[in-house]
Phi, psi and omega in degrees: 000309145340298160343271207288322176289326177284355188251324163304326169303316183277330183281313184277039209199312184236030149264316175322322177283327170287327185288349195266359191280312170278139197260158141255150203237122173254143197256136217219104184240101180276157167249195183246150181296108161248322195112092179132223207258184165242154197331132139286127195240229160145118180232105186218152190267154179217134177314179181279337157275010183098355191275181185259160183227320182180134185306157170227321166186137191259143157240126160124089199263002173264100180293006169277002179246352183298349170266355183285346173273068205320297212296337201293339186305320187283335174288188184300062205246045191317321201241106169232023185294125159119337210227353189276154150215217180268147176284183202253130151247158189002166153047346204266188204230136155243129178216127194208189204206130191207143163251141208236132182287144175305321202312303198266013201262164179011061204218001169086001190254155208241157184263097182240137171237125138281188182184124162220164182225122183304132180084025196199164202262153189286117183237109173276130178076030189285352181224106163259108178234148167285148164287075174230134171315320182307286179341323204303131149092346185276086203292174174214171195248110184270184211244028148173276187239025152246146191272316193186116175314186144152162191205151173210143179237000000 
């Protein structure tokens, strides 16, 4: 019994420090009323030069179209079990809750969306905002069909 109560005592002694290391971050994605099938999204981080660093959530769960999402495509995005849902239609809201390491917050690493539509044209990088605590609740505005960004931590 001793055993086992010192070894639960070490599981809490190093998960507890790890769970406080990650923030949750929830992500307020609108789209603009266009007329036509719904959005493929990819919403992911990238270092301060742009590279990719790690998916945070796909609307849009048919992977042959997951490559009409250029730059996120290109990156490492080996695993997205877990992270896909339904594309966005017109006018609709995606909100979703994701955790984010303390590590990359005010750190120079960026919040980025493609986004496409079948039968419709591709916007790579259509949202760039930095992972800085100033951003958290400000939304902005992308350059073809999402109407409007945000993140809250």
């Amino acid at each position: 019994m001793k055993k086992l109560a010192l070894t639960l005592g070490l599981v809490a002694a190093i998960a507890i420090p790890a769970l406080a290391e990650a923030k949750p971050v929830t992500l307020n994605t609108t789209l603009k009323s266009y007329g036509g099938n719904g959005a493929y999204l990819a919403i992911y981080l990238t270092d301060a030069q742009g590279k990719f660093h790690s998916t945070l959530r796909v609307a849009g769960r048919k992977a042959k179209y997951h490559s009409h999402l250029r730059d996120w495509s290109r990156g490492e995005k080996r695993n997205v079990d877990g992270v896909t849902g339904a594309s966005v239609g017109s006018g609709q809201s995606l909100k979703v809750s994701v955790d984010v390491a303390d590590a990359l917050i005010d750190a120079g690493y960026q919040i980025r969306i493609d986004s496409a539509v079948e039968d419709g044209r591709e916007n790579a990088a259509e949202v760039i905002v930095p992972l800085a605590a100033a951003n958290a609740g400000k939304p902005v505005p992308g350059k073809g069909y999402v109407k409007s960004f945000s993140f809250d931590m």
